[in-house]
One Martini backbone bead per residue (centre of mass of N, CA, C, O) as a GRO file, in nm:
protein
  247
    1UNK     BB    1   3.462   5.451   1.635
    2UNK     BB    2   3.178   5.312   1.738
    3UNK     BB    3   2.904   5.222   1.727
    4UNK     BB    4   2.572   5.303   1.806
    5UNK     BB    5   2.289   5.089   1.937
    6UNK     BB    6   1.912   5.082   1.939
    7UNK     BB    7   1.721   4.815   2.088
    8UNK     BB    8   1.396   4.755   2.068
    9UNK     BB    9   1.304   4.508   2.238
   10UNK     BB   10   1.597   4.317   2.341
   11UNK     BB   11   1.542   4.055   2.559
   12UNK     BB   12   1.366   3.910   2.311
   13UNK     BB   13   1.453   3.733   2.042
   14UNK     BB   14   1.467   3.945   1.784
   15UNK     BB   15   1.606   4.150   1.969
   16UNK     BB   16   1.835   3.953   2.113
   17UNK     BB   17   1.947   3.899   1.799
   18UNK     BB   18   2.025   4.200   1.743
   19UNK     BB   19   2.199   4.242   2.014
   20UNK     BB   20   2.417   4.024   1.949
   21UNK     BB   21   2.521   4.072   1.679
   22UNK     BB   22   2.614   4.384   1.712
   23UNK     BB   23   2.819   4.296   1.936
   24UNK     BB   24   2.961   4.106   1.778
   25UNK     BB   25   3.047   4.400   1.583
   26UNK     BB   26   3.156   4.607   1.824
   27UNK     BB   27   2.880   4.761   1.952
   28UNK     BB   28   2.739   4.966   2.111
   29UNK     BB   29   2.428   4.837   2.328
   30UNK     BB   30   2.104   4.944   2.338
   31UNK     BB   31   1.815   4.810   2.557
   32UNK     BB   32   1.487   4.785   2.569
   33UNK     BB   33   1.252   4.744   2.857
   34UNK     BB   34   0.935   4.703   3.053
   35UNK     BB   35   0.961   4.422   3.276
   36UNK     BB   36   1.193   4.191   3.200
   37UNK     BB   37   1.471   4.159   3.381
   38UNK     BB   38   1.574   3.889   3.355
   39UNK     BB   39   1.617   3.904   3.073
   40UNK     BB   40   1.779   4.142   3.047
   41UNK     BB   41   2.018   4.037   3.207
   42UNK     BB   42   2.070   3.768   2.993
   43UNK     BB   43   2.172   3.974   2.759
   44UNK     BB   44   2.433   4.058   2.924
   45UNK     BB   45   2.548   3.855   2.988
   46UNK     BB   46   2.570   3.709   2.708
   47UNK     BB   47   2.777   4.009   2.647
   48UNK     BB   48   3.028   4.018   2.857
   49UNK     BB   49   3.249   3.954   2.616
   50UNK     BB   50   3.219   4.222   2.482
   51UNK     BB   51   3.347   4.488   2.365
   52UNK     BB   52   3.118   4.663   2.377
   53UNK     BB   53   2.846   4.765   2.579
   54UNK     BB   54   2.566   4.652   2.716
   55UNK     BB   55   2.250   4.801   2.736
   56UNK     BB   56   1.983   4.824   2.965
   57UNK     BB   57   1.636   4.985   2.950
   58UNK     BB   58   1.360   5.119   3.133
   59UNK     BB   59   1.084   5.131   2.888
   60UNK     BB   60   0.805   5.326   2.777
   61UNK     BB   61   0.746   5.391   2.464
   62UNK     BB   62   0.438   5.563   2.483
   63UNK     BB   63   0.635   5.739   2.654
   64UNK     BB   64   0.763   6.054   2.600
   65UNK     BB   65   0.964   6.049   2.840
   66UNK     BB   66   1.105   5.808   2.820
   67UNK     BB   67   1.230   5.834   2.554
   68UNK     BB   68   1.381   6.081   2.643
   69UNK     BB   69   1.551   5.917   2.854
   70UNK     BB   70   1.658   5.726   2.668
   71UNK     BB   71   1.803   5.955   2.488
   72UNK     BB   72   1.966   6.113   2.679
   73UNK     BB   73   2.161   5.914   2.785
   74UNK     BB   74   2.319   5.848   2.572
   75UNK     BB   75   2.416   6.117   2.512
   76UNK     BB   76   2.554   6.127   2.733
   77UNK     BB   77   2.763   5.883   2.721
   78UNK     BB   78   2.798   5.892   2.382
   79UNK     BB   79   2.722   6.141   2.169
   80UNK     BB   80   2.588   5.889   1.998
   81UNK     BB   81   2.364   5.755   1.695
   82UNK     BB   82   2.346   5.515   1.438
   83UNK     BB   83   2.127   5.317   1.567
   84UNK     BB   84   1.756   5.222   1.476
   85UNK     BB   85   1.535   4.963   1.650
   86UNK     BB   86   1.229   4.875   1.594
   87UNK     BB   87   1.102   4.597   1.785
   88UNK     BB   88   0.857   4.670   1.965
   89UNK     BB   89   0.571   4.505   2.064
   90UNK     BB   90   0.219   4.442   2.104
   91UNK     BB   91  -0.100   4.325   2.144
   92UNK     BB   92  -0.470   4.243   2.052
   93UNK     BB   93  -0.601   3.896   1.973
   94UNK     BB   94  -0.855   3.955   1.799
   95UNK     BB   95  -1.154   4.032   1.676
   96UNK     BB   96  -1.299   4.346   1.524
   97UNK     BB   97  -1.565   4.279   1.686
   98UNK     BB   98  -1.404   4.305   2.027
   99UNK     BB   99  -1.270   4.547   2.051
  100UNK     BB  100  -1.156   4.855   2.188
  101UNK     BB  101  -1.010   5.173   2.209
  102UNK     BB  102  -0.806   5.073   2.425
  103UNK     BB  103  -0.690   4.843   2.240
  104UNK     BB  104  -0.607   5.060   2.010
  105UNK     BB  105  -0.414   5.243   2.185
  106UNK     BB  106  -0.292   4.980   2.282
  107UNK     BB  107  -0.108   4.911   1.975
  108UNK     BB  108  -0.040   5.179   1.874
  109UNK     BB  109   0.131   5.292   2.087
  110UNK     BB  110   0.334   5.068   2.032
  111UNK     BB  111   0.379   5.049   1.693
  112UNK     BB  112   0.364   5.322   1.606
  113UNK     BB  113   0.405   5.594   1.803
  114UNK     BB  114   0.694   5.520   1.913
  115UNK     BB  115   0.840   5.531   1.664
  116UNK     BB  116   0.808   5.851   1.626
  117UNK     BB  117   0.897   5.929   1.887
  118UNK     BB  118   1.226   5.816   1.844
  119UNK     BB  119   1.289   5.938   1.627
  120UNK     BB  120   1.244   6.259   1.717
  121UNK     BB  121   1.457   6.240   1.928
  122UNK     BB  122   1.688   6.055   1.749
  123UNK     BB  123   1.751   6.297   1.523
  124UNK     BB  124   1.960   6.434   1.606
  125UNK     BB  125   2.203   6.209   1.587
  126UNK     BB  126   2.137   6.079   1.315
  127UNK     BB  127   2.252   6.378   1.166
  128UNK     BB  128   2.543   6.341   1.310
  129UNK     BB  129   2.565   6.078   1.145
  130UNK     BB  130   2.724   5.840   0.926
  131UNK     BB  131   2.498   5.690   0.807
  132UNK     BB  132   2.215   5.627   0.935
  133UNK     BB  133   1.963   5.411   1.110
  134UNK     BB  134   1.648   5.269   1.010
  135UNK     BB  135   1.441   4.978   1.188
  136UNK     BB  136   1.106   4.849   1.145
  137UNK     BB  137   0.905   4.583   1.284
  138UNK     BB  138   0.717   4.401   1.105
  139UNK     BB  139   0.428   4.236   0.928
  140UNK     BB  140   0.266   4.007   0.750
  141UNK     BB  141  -0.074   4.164   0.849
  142UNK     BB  142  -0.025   4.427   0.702
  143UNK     BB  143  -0.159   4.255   0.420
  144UNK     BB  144  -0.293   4.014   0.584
  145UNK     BB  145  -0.539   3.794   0.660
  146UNK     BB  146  -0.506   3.691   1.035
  147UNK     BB  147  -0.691   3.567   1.261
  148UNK     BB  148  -0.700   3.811   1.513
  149UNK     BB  149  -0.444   4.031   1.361
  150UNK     BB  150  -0.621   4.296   1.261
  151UNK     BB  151  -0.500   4.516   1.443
  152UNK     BB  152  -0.169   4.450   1.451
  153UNK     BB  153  -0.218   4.491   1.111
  154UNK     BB  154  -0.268   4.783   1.133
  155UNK     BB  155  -0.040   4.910   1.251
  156UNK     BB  156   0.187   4.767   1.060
  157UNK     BB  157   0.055   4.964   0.837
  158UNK     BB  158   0.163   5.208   0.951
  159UNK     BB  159   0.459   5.151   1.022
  160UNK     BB  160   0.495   5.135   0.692
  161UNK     BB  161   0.424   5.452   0.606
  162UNK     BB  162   0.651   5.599   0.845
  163UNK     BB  163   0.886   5.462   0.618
  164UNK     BB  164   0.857   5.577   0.384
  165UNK     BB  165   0.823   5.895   0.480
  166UNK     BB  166   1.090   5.903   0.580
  167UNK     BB  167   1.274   5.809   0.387
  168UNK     BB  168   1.243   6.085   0.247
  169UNK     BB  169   1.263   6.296   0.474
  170UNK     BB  170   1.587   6.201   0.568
  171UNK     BB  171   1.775   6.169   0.316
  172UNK     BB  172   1.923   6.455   0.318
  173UNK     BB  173   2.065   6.338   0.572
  174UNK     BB  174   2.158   6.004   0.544
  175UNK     BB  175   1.872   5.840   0.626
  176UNK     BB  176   1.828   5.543   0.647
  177UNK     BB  177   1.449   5.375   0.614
  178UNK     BB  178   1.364   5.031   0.719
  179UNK     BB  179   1.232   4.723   0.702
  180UNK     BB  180   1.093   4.429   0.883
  181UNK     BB  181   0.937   4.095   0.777
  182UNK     BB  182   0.818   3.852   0.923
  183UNK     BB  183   0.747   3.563   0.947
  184UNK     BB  184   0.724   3.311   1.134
  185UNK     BB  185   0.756   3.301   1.506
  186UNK     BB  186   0.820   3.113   1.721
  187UNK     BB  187   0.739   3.342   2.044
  188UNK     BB  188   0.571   3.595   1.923
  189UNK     BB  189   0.265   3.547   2.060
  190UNK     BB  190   0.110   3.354   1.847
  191UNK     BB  191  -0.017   3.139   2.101
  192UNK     BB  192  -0.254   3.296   2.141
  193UNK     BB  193  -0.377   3.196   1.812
  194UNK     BB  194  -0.178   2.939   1.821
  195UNK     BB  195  -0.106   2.596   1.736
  196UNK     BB  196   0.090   2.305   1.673
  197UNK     BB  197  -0.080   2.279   1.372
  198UNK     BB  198  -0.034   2.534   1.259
  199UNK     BB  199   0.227   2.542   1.231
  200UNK     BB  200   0.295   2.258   1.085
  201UNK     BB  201   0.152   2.407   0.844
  202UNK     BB  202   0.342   2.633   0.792
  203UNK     BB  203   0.608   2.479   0.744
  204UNK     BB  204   0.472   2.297   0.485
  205UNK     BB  205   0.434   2.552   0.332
  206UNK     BB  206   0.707   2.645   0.336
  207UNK     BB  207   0.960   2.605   0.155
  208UNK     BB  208   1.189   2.599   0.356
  209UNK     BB  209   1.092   2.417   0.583
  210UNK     BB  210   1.049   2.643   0.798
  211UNK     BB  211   1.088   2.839   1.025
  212UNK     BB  212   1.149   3.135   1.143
  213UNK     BB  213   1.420   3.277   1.321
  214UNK     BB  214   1.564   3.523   1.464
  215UNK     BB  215   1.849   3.510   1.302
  216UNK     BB  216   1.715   3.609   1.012
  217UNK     BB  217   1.646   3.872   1.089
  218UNK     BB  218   1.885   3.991   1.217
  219UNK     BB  219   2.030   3.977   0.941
  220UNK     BB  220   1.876   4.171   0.781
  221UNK     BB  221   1.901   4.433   0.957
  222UNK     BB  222   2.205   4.423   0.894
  223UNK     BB  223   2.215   4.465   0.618
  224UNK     BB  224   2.091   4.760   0.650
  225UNK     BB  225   2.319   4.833   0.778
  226UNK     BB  226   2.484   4.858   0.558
  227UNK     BB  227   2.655   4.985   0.306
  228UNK     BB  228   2.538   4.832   0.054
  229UNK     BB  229   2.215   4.936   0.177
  230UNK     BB  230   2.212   5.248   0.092
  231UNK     BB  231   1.979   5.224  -0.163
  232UNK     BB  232   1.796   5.120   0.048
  233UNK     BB  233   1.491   5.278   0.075
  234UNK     BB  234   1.130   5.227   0.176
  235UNK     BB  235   1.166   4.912   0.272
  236UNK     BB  236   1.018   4.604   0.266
  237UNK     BB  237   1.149   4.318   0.447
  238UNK     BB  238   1.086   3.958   0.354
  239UNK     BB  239   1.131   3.719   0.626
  240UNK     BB  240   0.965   3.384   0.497
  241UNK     BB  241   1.060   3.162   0.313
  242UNK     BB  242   0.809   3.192   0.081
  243UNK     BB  243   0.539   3.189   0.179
  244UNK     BB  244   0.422   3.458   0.005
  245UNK     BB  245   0.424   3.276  -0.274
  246UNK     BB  246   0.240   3.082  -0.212
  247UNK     BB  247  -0.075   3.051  -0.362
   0.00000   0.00000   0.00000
């Protein structure tokens, strides 16, 4: 029987590319979307000669209830869940003495409190899978200073902390749970706060010569979910090009 997985904000980008990777892997994929329908059917059809379904589904992950119906949805249809990649985030962009409790609590209910609620419902599935996965994308600004990002930055390194926390208290249950911390993705929204000479000194900086593109994280967290990676729990898998390496 193929695995099933869900993968959070999966119509764009890096969520997009980790949905395509896993269909193309055989897998049953489930991926939710907040608003942008016309991208959802785009990862559909991208995907309708893979052997197994790839299905969207609109959910506002900051609610509890789309929460529960989109794992119950799951639970109705496939009866298992293998694996979960919460990969959707959201966030406001400016300086931390700008922002309002407004903006402090929709980006912690998109980036770290919905990670929290995803894994409680797709609990019992997850431990009556063979080895389950759970993978939540972080970024670079959870460790660093990075003018405009230290809201999203501060969220990021709360889900880095319930990753740790998970990680132990899941293993006994066979469930590990790793993140993974992309370097500079042009298109992932940073376009908010970043100009194209910005970009162009980024890549200048890093050794790999080039910008990380949404298939290098793909490929990260695909490694996370294999037998291999069965060892590594509790980590946070920089996939930078060796940006952070560079004094």
């Amino acid at each position: 029987m193929s695995q099933v997985a869900l993968v959070t904000g999966g119509s764009r980008s890096i969520g997009a590319a980790v949905v395509d990777r896993f269909a193309r892997s055989g897998m049953t994929v489930y991926f939710n979307y907040l608003q942008d329908h016309d991208a959802a059917q785009e990862r559909i059809e991208a995907n309708s000669n893979a052997s197994r379904p790839v299905i969207g589904v609109q959910a506002d992950l900051r609610s509890g209830e789309d929460v529960a119906r989109l794992i119950s949805m799951i639970a109705e249809k496939e009866g298992r869940l293998d694996i979960v990649v919460a990969n959707a985030a959201s966030g406001v962009f400016r300086n931390m003495d700008r922002f309002s409790a407004k903006h402090w609590n929709w980006t912690f209910d998109t980036n770290a409190k919905s990670f929290m609620l995803l894994v409680q419902a797709a609990l019992p599935m997850l431990k009556a899978a063979p080895e389950a996965r759970v993978i939540a994308l972080s970024g670079l600004g959870a460790e660093r200073a990075i003018p405009s990002y230290g809201l999203v930055g501060a969220s990021k390194a709360a889900l880095e902390a319930l990753v740790r926390q998970l990680a132990v208290e899941l293993s006994e249950d066979d469930i590990t749970v790793n993140a993974v911390a992309p370097g500079l993705v042009k298109g992932e929204g940073v376009q908010v706060f970043m100009d194209d000479g910005s970009f162009d000194l980024a890549e200048a900086r890093t050794p790999a010569r080039r910008l990380v593109r949404p298939d290098d994280v793909a490929a990260a967290v695909s490694f996370l979910c294999s037998a291999e990676a069965s060892m590594i729990r509790g980590h946070t898998l920089v996939v930078d090009g060796g940006y952070r390496a560079v004094a």
